[in-house]
N, C-alpha and C positions, 0 to 999 in steps of 0.2 A: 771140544771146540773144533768148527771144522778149518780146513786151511783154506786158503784164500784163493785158491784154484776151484774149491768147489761150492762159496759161499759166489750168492748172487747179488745183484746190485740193492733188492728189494731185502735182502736179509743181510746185508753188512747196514742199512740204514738203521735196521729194527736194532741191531746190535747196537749202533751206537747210542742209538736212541737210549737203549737199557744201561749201556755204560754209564751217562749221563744222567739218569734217572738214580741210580748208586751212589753217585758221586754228591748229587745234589741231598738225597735223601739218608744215607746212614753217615757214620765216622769210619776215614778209611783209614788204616795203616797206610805209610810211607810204603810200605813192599805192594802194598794192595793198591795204591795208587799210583806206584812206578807199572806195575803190570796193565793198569786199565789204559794208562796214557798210550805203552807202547803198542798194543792190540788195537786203540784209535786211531793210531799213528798209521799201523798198516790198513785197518778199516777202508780209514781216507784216502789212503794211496791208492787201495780197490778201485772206490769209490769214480777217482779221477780218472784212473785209465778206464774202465766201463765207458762213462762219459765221454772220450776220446774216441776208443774206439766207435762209441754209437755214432760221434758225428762224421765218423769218416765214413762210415756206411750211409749213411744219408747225405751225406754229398756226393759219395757216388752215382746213391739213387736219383740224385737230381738234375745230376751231370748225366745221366744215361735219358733222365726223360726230354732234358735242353735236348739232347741230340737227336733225338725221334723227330 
């Protein structure tokens, strides 16, 4: 699994996607199910700050073209 410095916005989605797909589709063990939550949990957290960051970048860029 990789860490979340090197996993991207398009592949923490796919992951979660597949958590979810698990979750919905077999029987999970309590340990098996404490581990998918907490791997979502940071997933999402990725997820968010991507998101963050992208819109500060694009305010930027909008801020930089206002000013042209």
């Amino acid at each position: 699994m990789a860490t979340e410095k090197q996993v991207g916005y398009a592949e923490a989605l796919a992951e979660l996607e597949n958590i979810l797909n698990e979750l919905e589709s077999e029987d999970v063990d309590v340990d098996t199910l404490a581990q998918h939550v907490q791997r979502a949990s940071a997933l999402i957290e990725l997820c968010r700050e991507r998101i963050g960051s992208a819109r500060l970048r694009i305010e930027e860029v909008v801020a930089q073209l206002d000013a042209d």
